[in-house]
DOPATI-472029 format. One line per 5 residues: number of its first residue (from 1); for each residue x, y, z of N, C-alpha, C. Coordinates in nm, 3 decimals. Example, Ala and Ser with C-alpha at 12.3 -4.5 7.8 and 13.67 -1.06 7.14 Angstrom:
2
1> 1.319,-0.569,0.780,1.230,-0.450,0.780,1.320,-0.330,0.780; 1.285,-0.225,0.708,1.367,-0.106,0.714,1.290,0.003,0.787 $
//
This chain:
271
1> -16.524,-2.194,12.348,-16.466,-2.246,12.224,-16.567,-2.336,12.153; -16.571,-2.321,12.007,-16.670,-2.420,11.970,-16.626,-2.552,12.003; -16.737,-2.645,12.026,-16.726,-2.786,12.020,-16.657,-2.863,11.905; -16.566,-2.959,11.936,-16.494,-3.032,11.819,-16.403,-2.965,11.714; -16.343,-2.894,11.797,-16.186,-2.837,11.711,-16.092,-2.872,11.754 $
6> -15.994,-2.850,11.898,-15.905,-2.955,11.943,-15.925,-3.101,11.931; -16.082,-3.138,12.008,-16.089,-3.287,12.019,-16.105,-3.346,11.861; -16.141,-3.269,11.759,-16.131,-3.345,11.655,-16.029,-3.436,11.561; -15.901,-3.367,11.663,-15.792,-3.465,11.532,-15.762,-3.568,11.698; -15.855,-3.627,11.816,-15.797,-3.708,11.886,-15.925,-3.797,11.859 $
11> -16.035,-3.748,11.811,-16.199,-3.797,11.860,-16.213,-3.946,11.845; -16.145,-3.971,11.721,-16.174,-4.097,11.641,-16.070,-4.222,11.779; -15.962,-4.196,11.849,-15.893,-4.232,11.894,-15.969,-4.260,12.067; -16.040,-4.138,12.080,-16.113,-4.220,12.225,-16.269,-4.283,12.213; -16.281,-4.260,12.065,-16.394,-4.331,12.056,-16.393,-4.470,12.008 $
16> -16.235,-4.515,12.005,-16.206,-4.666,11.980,-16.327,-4.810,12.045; -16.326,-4.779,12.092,-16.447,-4.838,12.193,-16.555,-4.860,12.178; -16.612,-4.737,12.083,-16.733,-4.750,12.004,-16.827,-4.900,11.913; -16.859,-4.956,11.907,-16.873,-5.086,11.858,-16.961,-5.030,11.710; -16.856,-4.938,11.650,-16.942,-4.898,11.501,-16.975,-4.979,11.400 $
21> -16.873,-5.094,11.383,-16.955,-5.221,11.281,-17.077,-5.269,11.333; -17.091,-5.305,11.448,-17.238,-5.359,11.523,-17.332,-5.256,11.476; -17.324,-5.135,11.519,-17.393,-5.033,11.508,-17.444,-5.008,11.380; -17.374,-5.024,11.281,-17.369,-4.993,11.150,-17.441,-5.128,11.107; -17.457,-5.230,11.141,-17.510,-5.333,11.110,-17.658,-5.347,11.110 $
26> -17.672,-5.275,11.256,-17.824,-5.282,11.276,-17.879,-5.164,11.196; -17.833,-5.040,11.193,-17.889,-4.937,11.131,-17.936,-4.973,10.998; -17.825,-5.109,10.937,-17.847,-5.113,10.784,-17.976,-5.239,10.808; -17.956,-5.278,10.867,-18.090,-5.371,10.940,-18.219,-5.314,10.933; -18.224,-5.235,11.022,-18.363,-5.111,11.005,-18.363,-5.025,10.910 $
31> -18.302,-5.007,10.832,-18.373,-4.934,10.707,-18.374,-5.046,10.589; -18.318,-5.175,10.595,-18.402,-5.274,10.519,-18.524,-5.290,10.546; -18.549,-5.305,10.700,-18.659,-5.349,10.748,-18.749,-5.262,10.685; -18.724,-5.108,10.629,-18.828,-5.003,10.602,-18.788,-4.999,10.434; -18.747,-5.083,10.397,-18.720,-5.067,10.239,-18.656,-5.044,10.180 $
36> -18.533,-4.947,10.266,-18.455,-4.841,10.231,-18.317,-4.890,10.168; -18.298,-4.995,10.073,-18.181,-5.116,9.991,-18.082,-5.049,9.957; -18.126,-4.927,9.980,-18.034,-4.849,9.858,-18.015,-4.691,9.810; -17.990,-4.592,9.756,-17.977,-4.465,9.745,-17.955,-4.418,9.811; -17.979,-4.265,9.788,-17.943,-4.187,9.871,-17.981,-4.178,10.037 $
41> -17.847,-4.180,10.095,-17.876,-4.134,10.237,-17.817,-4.044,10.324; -17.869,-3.957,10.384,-17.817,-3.865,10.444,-17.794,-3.887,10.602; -17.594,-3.867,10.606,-17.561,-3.862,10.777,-17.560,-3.740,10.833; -17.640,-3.668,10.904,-17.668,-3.570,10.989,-17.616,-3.589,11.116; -17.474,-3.507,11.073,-17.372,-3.477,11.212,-17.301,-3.595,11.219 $
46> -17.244,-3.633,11.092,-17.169,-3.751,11.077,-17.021,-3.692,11.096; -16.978,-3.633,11.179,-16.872,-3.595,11.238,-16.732,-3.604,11.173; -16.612,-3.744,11.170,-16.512,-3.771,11.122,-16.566,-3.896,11.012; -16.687,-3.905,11.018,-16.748,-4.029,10.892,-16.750,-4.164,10.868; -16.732,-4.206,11.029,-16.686,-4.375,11.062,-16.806,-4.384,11.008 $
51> -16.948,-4.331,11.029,-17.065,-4.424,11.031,-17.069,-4.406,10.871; -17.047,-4.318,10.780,-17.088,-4.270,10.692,-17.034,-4.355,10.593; -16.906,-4.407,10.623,-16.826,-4.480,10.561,-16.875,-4.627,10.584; -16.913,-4.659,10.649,-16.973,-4.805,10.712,-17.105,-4.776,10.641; -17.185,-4.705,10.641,-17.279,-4.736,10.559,-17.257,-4.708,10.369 $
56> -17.146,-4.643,10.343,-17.128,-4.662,10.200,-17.088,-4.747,10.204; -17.052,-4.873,10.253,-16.994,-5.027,10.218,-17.097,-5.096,10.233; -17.208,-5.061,10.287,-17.350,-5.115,10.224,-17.432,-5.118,10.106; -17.344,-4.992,10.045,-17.391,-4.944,9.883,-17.489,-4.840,9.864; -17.518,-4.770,10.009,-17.552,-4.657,9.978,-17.503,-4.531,9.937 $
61> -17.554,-4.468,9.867,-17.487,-4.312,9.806,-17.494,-4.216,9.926; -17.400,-4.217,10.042,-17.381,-4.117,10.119,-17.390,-3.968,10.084; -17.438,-3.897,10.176,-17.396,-3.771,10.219,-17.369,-3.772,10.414; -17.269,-3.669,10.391,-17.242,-3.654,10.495,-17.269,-3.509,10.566; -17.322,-3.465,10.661,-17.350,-3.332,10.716,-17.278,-3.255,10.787 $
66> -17.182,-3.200,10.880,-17.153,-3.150,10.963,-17.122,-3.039,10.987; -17.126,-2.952,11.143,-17.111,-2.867,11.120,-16.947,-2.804,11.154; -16.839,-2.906,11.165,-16.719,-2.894,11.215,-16.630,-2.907,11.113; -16.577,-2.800,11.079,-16.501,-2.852,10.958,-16.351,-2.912,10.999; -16.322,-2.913,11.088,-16.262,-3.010,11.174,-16.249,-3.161,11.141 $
71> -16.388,-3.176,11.172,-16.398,-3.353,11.193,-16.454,-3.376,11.024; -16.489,-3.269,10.951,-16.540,-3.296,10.821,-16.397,-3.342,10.773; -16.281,-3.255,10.759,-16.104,-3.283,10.796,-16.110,-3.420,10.776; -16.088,-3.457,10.875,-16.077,-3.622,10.892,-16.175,-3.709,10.790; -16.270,-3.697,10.827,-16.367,-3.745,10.714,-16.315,-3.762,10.568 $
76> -16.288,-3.671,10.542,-16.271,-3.671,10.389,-16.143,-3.713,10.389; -16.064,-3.745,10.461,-15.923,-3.835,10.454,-15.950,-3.950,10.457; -16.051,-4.029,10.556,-16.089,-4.135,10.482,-16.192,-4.178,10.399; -16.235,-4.076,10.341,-16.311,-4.078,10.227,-16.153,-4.152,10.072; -16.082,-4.021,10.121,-15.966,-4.089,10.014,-15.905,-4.197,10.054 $
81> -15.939,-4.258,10.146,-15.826,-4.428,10.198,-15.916,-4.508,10.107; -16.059,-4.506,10.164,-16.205,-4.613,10.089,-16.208,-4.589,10.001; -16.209,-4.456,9.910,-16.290,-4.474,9.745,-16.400,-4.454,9.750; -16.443,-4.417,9.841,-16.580,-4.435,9.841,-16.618,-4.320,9.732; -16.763,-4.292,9.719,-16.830,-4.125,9.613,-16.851,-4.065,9.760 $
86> -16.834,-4.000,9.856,-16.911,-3.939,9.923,-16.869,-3.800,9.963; -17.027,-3.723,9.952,-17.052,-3.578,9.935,-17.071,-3.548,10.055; -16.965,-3.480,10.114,-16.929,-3.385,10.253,-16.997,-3.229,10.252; -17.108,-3.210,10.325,-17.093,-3.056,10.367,-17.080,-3.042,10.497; -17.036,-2.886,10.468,-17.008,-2.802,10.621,-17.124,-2.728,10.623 $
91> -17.247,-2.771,10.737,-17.340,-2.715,10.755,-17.404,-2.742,10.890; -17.432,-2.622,10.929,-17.520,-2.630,11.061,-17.658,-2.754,11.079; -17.673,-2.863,11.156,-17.762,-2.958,11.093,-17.940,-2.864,11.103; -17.910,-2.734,11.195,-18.053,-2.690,11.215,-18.097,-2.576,11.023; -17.972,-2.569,10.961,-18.020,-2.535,10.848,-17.953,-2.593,10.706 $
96> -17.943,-2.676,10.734,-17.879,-2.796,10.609,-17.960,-2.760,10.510; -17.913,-2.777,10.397,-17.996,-2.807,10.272,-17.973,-2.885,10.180; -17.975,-2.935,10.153,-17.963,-3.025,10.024,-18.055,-3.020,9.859; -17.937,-3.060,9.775,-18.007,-3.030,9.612,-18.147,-3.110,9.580; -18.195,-3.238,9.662,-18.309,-3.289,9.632,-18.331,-3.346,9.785 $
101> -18.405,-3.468,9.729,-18.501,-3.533,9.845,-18.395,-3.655,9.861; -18.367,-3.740,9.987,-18.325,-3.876,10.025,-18.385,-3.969,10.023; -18.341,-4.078,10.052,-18.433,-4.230,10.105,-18.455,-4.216,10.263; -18.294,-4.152,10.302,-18.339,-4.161,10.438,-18.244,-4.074,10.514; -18.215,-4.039,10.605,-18.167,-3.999,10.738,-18.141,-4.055,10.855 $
106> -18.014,-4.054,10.865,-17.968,-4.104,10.989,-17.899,-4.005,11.040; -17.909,-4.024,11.164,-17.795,-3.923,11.282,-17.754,-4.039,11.392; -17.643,-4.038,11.450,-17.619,-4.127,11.545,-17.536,-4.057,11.615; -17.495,-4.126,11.727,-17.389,-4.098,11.848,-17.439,-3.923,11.918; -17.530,-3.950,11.964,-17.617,-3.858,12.016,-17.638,-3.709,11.963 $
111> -17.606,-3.686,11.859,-17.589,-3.589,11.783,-17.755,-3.482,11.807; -17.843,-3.542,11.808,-17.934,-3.452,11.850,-17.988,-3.438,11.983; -17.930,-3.467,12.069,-17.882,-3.439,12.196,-17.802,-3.213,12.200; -17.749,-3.224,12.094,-17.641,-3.110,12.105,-17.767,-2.974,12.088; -17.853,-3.025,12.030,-17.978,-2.898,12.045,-18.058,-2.903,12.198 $
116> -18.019,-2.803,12.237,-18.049,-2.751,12.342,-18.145,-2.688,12.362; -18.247,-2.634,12.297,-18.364,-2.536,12.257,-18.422,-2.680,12.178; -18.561,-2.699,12.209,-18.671,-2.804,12.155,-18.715,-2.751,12.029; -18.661,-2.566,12.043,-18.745,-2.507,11.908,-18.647,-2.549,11.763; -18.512,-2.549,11.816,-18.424,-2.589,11.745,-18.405,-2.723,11.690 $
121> -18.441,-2.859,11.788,-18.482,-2.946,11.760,-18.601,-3.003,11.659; -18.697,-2.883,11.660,-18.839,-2.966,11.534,-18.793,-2.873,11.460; -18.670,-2.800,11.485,-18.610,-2.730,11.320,-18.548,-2.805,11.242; -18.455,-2.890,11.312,-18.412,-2.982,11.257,-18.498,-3.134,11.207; -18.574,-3.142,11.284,-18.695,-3.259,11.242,-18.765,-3.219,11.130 $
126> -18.791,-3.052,11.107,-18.892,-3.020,11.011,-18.813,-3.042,10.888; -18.660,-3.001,10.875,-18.602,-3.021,10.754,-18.562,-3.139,10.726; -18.576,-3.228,10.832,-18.532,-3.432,10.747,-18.678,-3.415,10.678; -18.784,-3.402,10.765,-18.900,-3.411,10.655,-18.934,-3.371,10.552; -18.814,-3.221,10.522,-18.848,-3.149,10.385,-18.786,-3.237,10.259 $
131> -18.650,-3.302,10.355,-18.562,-3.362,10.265,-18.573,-3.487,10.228; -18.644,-3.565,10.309,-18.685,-3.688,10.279,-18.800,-3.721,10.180; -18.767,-3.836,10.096,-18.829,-3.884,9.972,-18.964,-3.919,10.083; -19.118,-3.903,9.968,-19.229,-3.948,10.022,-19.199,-4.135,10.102; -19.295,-4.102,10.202,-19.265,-4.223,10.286,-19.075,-4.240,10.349 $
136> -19.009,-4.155,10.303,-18.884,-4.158,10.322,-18.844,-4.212,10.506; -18.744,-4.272,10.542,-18.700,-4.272,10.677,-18.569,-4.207,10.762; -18.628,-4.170,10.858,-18.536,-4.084,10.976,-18.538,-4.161,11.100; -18.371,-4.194,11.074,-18.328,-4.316,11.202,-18.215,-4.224,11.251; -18.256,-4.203,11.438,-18.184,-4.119,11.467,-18.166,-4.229,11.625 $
141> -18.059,-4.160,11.721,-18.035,-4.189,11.864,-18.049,-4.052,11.986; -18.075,-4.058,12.055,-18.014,-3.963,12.198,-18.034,-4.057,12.270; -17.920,-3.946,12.345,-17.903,-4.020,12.512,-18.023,-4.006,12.589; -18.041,-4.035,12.726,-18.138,-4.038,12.812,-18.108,-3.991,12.923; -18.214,-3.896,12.972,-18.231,-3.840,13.105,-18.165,-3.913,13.208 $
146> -18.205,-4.053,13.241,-18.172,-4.123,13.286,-17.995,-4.129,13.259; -17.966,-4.132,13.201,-17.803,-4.146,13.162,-17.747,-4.033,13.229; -17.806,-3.897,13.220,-17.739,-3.811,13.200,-17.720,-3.782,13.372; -17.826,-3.806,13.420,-17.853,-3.798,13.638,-17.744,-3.937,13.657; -17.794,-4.017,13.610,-17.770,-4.135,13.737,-17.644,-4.190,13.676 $
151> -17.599,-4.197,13.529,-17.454,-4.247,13.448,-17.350,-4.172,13.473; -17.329,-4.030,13.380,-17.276,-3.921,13.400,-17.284,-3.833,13.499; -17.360,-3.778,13.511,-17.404,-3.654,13.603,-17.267,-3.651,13.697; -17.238,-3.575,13.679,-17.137,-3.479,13.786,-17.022,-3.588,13.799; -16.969,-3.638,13.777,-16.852,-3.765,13.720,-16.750,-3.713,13.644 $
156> -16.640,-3.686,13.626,-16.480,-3.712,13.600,-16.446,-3.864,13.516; -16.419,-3.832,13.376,-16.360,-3.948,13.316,-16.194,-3.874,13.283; -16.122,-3.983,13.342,-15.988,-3.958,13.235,-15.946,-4.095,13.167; -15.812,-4.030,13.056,-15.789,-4.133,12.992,-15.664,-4.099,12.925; -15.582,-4.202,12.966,-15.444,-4.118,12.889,-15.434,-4.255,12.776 $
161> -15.340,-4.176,12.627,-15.335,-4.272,12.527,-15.205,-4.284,12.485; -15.134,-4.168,12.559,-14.963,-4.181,12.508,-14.960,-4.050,12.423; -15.014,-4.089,12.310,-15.033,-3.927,12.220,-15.081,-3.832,12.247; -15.226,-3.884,12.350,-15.270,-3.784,12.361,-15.407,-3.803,12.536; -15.429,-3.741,12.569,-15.530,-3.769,12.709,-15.619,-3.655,12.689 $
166> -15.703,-3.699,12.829,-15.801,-3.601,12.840,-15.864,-3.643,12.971; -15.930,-3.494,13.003,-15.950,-3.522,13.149,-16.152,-3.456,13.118; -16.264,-3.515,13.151,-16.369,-3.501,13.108,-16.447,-3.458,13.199; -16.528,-3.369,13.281,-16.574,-3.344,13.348,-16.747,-3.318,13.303; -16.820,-3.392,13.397,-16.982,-3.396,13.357,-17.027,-3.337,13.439 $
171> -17.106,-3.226,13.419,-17.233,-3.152,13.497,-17.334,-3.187,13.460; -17.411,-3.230,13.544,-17.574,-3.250,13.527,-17.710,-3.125,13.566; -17.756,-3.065,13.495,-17.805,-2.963,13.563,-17.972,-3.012,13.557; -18.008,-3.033,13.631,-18.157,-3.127,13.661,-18.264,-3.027,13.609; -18.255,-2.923,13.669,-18.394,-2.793,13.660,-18.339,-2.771,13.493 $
176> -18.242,-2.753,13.448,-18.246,-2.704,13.353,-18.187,-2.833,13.191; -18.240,-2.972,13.271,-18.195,-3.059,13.210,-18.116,-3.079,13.098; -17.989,-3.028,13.139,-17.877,-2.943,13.055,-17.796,-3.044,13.159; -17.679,-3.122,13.009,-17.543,-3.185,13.027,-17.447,-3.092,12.975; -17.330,-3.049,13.093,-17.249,-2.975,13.063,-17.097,-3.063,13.046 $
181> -17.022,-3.074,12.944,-16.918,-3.153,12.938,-16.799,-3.069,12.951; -16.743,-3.020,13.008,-16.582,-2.992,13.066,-16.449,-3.075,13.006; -16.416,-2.980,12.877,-16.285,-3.092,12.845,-16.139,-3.073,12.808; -16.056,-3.129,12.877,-15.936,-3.054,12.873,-15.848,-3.195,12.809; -15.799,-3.131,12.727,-15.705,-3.210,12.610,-15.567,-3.218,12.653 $
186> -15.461,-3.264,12.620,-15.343,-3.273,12.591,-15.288,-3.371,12.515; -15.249,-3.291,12.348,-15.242,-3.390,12.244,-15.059,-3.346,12.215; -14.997,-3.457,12.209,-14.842,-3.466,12.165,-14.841,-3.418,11.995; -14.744,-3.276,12.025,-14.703,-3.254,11.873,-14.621,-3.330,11.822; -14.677,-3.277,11.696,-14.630,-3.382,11.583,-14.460,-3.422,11.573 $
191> -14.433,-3.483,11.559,-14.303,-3.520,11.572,-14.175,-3.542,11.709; -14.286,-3.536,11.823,-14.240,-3.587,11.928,-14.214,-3.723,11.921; -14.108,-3.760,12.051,-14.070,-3.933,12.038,-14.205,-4.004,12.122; -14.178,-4.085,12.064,-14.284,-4.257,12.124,-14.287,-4.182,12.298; -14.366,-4.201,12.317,-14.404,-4.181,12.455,-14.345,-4.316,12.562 $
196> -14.318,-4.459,12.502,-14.291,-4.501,12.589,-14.101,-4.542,12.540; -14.076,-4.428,12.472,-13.919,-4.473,12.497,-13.876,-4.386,12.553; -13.780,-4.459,12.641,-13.748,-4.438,12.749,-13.620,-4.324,12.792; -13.567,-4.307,12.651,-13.461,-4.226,12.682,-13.522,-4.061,12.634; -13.649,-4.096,12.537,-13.737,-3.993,12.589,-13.738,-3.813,12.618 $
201> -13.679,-3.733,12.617,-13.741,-3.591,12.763,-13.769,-3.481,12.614; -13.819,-3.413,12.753,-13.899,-3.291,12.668,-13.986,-3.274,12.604; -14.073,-3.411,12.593,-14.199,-3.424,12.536,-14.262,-3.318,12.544; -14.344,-3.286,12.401,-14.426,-3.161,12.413,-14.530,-3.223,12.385; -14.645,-3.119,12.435,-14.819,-3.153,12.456,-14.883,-3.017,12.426 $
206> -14.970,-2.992,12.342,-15.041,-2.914,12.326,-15.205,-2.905,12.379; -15.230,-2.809,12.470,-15.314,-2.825,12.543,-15.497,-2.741,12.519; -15.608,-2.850,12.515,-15.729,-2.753,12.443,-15.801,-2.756,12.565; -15.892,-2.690,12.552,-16.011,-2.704,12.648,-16.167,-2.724,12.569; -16.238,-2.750,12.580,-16.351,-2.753,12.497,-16.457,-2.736,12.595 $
211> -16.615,-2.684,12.585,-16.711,-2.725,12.723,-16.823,-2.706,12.561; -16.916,-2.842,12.643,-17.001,-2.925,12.539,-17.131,-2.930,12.611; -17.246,-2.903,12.540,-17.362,-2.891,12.632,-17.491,-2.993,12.549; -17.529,-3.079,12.604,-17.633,-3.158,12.552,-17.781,-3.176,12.671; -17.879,-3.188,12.580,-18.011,-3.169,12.655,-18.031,-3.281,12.695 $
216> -18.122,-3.302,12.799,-18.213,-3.436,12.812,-18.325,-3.421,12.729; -18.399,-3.516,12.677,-18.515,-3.532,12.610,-18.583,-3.639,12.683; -18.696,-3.703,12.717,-18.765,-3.822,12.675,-18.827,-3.855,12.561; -18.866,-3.990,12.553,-18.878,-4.020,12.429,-19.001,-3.981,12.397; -19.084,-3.925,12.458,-19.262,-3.860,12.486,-19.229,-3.720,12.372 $
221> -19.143,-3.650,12.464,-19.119,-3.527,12.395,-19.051,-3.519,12.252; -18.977,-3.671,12.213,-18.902,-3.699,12.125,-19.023,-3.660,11.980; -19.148,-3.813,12.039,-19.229,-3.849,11.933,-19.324,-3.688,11.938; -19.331,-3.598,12.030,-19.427,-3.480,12.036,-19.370,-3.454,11.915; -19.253,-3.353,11.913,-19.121,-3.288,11.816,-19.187,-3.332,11.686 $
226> -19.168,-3.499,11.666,-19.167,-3.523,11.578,-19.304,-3.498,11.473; -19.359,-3.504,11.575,-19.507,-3.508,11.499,-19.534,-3.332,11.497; -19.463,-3.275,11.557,-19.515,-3.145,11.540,-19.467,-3.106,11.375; -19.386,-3.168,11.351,-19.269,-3.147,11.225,-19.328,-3.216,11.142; -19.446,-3.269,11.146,-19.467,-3.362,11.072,-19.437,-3.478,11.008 $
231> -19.348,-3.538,11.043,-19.334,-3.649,11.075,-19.394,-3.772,11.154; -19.430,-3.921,11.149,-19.500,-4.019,11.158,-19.384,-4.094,11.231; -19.431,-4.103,11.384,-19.359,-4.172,11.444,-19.375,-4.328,11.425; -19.281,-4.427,11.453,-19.289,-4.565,11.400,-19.252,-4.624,11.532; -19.114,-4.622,11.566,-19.120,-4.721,11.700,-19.006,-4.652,11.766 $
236> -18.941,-4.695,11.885,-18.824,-4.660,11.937,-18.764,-4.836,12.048; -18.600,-4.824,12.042,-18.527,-4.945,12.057,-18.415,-4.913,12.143; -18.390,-4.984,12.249,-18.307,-4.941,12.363,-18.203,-4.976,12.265; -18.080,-4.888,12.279,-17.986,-4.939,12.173,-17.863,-5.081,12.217; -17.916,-5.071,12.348,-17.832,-5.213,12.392,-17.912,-5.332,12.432 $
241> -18.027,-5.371,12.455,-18.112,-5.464,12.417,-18.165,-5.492,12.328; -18.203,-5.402,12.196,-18.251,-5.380,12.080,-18.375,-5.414,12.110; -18.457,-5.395,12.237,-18.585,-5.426,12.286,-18.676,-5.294,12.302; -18.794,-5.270,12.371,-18.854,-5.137,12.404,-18.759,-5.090,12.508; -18.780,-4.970,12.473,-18.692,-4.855,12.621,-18.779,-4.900,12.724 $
246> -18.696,-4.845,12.825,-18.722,-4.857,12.988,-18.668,-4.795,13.011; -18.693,-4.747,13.139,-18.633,-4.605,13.239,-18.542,-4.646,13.235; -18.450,-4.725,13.231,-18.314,-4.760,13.237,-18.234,-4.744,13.144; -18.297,-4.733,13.052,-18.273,-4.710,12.866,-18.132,-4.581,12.909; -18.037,-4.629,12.827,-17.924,-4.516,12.840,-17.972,-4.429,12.666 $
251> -17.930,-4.503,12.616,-17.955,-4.463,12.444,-18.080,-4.532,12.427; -18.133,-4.438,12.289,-18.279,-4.507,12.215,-18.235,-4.418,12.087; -18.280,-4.526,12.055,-18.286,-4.533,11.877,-18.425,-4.500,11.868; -18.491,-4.389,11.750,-18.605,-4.394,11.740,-18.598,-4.357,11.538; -18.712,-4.444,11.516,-18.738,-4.485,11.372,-18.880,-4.338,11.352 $
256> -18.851,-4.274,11.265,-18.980,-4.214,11.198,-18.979,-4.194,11.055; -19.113,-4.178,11.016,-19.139,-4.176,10.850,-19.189,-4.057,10.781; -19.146,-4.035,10.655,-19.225,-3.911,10.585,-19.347,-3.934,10.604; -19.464,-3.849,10.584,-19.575,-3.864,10.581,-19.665,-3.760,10.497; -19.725,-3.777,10.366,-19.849,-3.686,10.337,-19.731,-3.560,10.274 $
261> -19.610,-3.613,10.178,-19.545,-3.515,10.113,-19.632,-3.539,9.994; -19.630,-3.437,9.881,-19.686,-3.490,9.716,-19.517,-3.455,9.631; -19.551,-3.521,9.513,-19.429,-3.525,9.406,-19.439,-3.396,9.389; -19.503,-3.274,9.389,-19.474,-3.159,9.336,-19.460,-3.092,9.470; -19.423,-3.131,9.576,-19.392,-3.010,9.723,-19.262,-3.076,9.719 $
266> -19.197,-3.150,9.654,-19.019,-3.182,9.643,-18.943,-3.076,9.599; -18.822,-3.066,9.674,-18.753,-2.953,9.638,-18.677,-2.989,9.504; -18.672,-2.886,9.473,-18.625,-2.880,9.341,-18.721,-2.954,9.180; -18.838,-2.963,9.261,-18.976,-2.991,9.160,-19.071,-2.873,9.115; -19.137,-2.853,8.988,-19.194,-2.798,8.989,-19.356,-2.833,8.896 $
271> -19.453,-2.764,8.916,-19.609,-2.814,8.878,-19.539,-2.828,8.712 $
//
């Protein structure tokens, strides 16, 4: 089954936990730090649009990417709560396109993790660089090898919410440094009673399965990618010390820059 069609109308609900204002804080942090005050920015695999929305309350002109029209769904529902302007597509992030060039690019919550093929990965690196304004910036995250053996690897999460649970199963496959995610849903239809009243029966649950596969990378092979794509690597930031990675590093944030575009190789420019 594709990824993020059942779990999409629960996603936003087990990702409560998430610390997305923090997150959203620093991101808008580092692309001050790189100049980036303002315009256009593009979220690549901005899923249900928490981040997308957190950064249009910074005053940037969002776009949003995804390839789930699912979680795009949600998104654009709270696109109409905020007010915000923001331009939703449904697009694969390895062939996105967009009408011009950005300030910048962001992807978060391991979203380029989900390319599994490295060739697919500097496909996607090659097109932030097509799309990004000269000197433009690409602030992205993955998880870590390290996370994926010694955190996850072969581990069982559950979690019940009343509306809805899930039971999560992690494979770690080492030789083929492939995370396999196992996921079985059970979300309460609509108009069932409160789960905790008591007089209660017959509760109904509608039941998904999903299986989710994400790569290991290091951050070696990260900055290779990048530079093969042409792109100018800048730095990388454990995302919970906000210090240099270490083997211990679960997440890393890594910062890169356009490099050596001209005003007439912009799309939608001509001599």
């Amino acid at each position: 089954m594709e990824a993020y069609t059942g779990f999409a109308a629960v996603y936003d609900t087990f990702m409560d936990n998430v610390p997305y204002s923090e997150w959203g804080e620093y991101i808008h942090s580092m692309l001050c730090k790189y100049n980036v005050n303002d315009g256009l920015v593009l979220d690549l695999g901005c899923g249900t649009g928490t981040m997308t929305e957190i950064l249009a309350g910074y005053g940037y002109d969002m776009i949003g990417a995804d390839n789930s029209e699912e979680m795009l769904e949600l998104a654009m529902e709270k696109r109409i709560q905020s007010g915000h302007d923001i331009l939703y597509l449904l697009q694969d992030m390895r062939e996105f396109e967009l009408y011009g060039t950005v300030r910048a690019v962001v992807s978060v919550c391991d979203s380029v993790n989900y390319m599994t093929d490295p060739q697919d990965l500097e496909k996607v690196f090659r097109l932030v660089n097509n799309y990004l304004d000269p000197g433009g910036i690409f602030l992205f995250d993955f998880n870590t090898e390290y996370k994926y053996r010694e955190v996850m690897g072969d581990c069982t999460i559950a979690e019940d919410r009343g509306e809805c649970s899930f039971i999560w199963d992690n494979y770690y496959y080492e030789e083929e440094r492939i995370n396999e995610y196992d996921l079985t849903l059970f979300v309460r239809e609509e108009g069932q009673a409160d789960p905790e009243d008591q007089d209660a029966e017959g509760q109904l649950y509608r039941r998904y399965t999903e299986k989710h596969y994400q790569r290991a990378y290091t951050l070696e092979e990260m900055r290779q990618l990048l530079e093969k794509a042409g792109l100018v690597y800048e730095t990388a930031y454990d995302m919970d010390t906000k210090e240099e990675p270490r083997e211990t590093s679960e997440r890393i944030c890594v910062i890169a820059r356009e490099c050596g575009k001209q005003r007439n190789d912009l799309p939608g420019t001509e001599e």
